[in-house]
N, C-alpha and C positions, 0 to 999 in steps of 0.2 A: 257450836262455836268453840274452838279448842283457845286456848290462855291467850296468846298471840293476838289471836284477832279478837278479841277481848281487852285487850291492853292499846291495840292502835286503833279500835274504835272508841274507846272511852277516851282515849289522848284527845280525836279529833273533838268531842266533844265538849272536853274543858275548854278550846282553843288553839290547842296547839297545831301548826302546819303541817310538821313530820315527824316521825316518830322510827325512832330503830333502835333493835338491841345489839348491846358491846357486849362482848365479854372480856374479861378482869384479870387478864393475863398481860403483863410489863408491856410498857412499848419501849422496846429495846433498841429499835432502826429509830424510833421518833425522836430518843433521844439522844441519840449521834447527831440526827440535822439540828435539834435544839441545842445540844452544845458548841456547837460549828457557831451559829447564832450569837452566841451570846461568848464564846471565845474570841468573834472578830468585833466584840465590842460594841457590835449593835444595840444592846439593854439600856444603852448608857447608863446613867445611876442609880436603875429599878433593881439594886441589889436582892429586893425580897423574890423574884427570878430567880436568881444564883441557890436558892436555899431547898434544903430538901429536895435533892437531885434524885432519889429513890422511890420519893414519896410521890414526887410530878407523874411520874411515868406509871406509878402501881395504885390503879384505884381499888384495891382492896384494902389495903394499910389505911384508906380514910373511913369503911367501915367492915371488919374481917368477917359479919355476916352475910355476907354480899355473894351471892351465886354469877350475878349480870345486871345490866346497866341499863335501864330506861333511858335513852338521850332523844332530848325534845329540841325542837324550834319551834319558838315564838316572833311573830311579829312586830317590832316595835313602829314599820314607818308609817308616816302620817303625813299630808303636803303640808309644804309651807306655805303660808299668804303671803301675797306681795309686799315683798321689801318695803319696808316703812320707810328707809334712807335713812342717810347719816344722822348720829347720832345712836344708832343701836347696833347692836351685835348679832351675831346667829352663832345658834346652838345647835351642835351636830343633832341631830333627830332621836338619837338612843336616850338621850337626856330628856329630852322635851317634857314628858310625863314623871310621874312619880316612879325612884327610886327602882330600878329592876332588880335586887339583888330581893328585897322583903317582897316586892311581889311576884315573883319565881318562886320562891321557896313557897307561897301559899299556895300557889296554885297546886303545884307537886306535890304539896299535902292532900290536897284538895283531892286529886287525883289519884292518890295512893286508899283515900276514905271510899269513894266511889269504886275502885276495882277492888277492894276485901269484901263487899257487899257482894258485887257480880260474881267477885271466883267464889263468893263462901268460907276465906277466908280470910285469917291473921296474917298481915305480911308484913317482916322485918323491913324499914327502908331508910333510907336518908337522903334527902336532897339538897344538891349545891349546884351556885348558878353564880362563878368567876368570883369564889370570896376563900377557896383554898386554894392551896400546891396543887393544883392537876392538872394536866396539857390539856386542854378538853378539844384546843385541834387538833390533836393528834387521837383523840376518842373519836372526836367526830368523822372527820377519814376514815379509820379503820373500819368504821360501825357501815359506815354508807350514808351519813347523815347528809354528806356533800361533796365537794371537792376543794383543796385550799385555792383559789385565784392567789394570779400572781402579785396581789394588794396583801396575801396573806390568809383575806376572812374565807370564810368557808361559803359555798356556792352551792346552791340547791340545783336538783336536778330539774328539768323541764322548766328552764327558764324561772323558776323560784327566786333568784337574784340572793340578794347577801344581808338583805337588810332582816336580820334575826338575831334573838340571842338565844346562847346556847345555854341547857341544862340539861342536869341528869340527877335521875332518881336511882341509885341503886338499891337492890333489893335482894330477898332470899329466894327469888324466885328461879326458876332452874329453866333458862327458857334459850333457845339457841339462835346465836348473834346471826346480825347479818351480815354482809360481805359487802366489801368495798365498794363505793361507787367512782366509775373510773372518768371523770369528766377533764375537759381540757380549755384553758383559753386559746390555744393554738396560738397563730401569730399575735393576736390582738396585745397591744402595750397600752391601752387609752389612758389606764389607771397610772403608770409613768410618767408619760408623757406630759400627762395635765397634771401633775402632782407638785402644788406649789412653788414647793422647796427642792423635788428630785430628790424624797427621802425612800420612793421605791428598788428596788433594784432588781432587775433582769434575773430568775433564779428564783422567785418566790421569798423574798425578803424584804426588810422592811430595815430602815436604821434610825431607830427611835429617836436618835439624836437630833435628826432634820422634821421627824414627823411633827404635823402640827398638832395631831393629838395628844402625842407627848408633852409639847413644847407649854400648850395650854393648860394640859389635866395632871401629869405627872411630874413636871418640870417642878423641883422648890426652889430655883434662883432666878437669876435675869434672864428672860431672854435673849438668846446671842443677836447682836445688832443686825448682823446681813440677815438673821430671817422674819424681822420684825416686818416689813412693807411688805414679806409673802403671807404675812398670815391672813393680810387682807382683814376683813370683818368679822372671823371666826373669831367670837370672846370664848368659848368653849367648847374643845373636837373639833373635828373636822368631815365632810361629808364628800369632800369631792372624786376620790377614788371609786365611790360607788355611785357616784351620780354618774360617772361617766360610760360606767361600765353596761356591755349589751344587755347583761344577763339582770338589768334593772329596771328595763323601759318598763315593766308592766308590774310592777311590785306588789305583795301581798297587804293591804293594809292594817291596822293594827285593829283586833277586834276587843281588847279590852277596855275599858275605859280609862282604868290604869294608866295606860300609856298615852291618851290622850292631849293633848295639851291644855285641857283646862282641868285636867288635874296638877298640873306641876308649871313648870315657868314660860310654857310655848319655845316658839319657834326665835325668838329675837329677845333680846334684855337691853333695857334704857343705860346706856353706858354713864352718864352724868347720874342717875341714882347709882349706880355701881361703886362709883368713886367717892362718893358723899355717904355712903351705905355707914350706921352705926353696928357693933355687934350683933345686939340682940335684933335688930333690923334684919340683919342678914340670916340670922337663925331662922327666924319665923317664916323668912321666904324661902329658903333654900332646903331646909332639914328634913323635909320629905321626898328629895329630889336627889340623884345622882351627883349634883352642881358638888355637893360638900366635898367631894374627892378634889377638890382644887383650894380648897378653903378660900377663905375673907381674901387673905394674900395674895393668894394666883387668881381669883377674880378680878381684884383690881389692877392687878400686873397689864391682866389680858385688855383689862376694860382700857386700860391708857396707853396702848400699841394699837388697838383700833381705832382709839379718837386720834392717835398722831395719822393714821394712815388714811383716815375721811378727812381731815383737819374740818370738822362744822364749825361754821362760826359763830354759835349758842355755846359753842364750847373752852373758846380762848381761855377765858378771864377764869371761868372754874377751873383748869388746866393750873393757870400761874398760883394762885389761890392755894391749892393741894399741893403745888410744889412748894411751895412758902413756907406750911404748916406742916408739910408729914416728914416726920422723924427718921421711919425704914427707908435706910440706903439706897434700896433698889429700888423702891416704890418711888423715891424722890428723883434716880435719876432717869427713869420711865417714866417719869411727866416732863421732864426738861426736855426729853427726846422728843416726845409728844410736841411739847411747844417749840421746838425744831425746826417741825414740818409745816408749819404755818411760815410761810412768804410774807411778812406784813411787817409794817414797824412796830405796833404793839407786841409781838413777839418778840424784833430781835432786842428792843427797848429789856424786856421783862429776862430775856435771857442772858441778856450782859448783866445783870442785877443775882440772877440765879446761880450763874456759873461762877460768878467771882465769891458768893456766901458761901458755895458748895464746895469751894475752892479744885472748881472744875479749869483744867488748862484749856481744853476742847471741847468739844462735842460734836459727832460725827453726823 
């Protein structure tokens, strides 16, 4: 067996789906469409995007021993159980389990430990998995690991679908890349079309602005009022562009346990603990989990734009309650919004009380 098939038989091994080598020369065309991207404003205000424009596109500047590029997919999906109903949230499915960025990188160690035994040797490596400066769609493309759909994520060949996450090991190893995979959604728009908010756009782009995975995980202020009733029940991510998509009917499922959901928060969160949640409360739950990229703050943001938009009614009186007592601006006027959407006189009773302390004119 010659290095190659040594290296994607051992990949398969640890777990991983697919496996191809990059080689570590700039992507130059990648980063004309990524500046197009983020010149028309799309990033919205994910400045750390903007930064290290050199370093994005050259994965050898992250480590200059680097020959070529191990790039992996992993499965994260897993079904969801039936909708509990109001009152809780869903969690895009890449979160469900414990934290992908620390369990990517073991594994890749993991797997880096297993092929020095098989080749016989030492090999230089580093592994990262969406926690630097590097375009990794635009690795992944080149390499063949996929194709980008026009949702943006990268698409596996023979119906593999999208539900993975990307990493890559580079290393000293001197092994030669493979070549593009050339895949196509053709006509198909489904991702579009059903896309809540119409944050996709025709052209393989995405405008973070409207996305609801932005709006939920990246977002540090209010969210904008017109897309608060499209985010529907999504308290964190968003899954619909790939549920809808052909290339997902038959998805790979997650075979770690890691990603599991009774490793990390499942499929759905109790929106009333969400909003009631003390600090160290939230640590304990959330700290092994992906969740923390949205913090204490944008959990509870999200947790009270889904109870406006189920309006349960175990939820009123907690709603008026948390608007009474909480301090943050935005957090207080995201529960008045909340208690908006309640049709009731207990509502507009609590809301002409709220609005006039908040020294609110309106509220839409």
């Amino acid at each position: 067996m010659n290095c190659k098939q040594i290296i994607l038989e051992t990949a398969t091994e640890i777990g991983f789906q697919r496996t191809v080598i990059a080689n570590l020369e700039p992507m130059e065309m990648e980063k004309t469409v990524f500046q197009a991207w983020l010149d028309q404003g799309y990033a919205a205000d994910m400045n750390y995007l903007k930064r290290d424009p050199n370093l994005r596109i050259s994965p050898q500047l992250l480590f200059p021993q680097a020959l070529s590029a191990i790039v992996v997919f992993a499965s994260y999906y897993t079904e969801a159980p039936e909708d509990p109903g109001k009152g809780f949230g869903r969690v895009a499915r890449y979160a469900v389990g414990m934290d992908y960025h620390t369990v990517l990188k073991n594994k890749l160690y993991q797997f880096k430990e297993v092929l020095e035994k098989r080749l016989g040797r030492p090999i230089l490596g580093k592994a990262f998995s969406d926690a630097v400066p590097l375009y990794e769609q635009g690795l992944a493309k080149k390499s063949g690991l996929g194709f980008a759909g026009k949702n943006t994520l990268i698409i596996g060949p023979k119906l593999m679908g999208s539900y993975y996450f990307i990493a890559e090991l580079l290393t000293d190893l001197d092994i030669a890349s493979d070549a593009k995979y050339e895949g196509t959604c053709g006509d198909c728009f489904r991702c579009g079309i059903n896309c809540p908010t119409n944050a996709i756009l025709d052209g393989k782009k995405v405008d973070s602005r409207k996305c609801i995975s932005y709006l939920t995980i990246e977002n540090r202020g209010a969210i904008p009022i017109e897309f608060r009733s499209k985010i529907g029940s999504w308290v964190y991510g968003c899954d619909v562009c790939q549920e809808v998509c052909p290339y997902n009917q038959k998805p790979a499922k997650a075979i770690w346990p890691e990603f599991q959901p009774a490793s990390g928060v499942g499929h759905y969160l109790d929106l009333l603990e969400l909003i009631s949640m003390d600090e160290s409360t939230y640590r304990a739950k959330f700290k092994p989990t992906a969740l923390t990229r949205a913090k204490q703050f944008g959990l509870k943001r999200n947790a009270l734009v889904v109870l406006g938009n189920q309006c349960p009614e175990n939820a009123l009186n907690p709603l008026i309650e948390f608007a009474k007592n909480e301090n943050d601006p935005i957090l207080k006027e995201h529960a008045i919004w909340a208690i908006a959407q309640y049709q009731n006189k207990l509502a507009k009773n609590a809301l002409d009380k709220l609005l006039l302390s908040a020294n609110y004119a309106t509220i839409d």
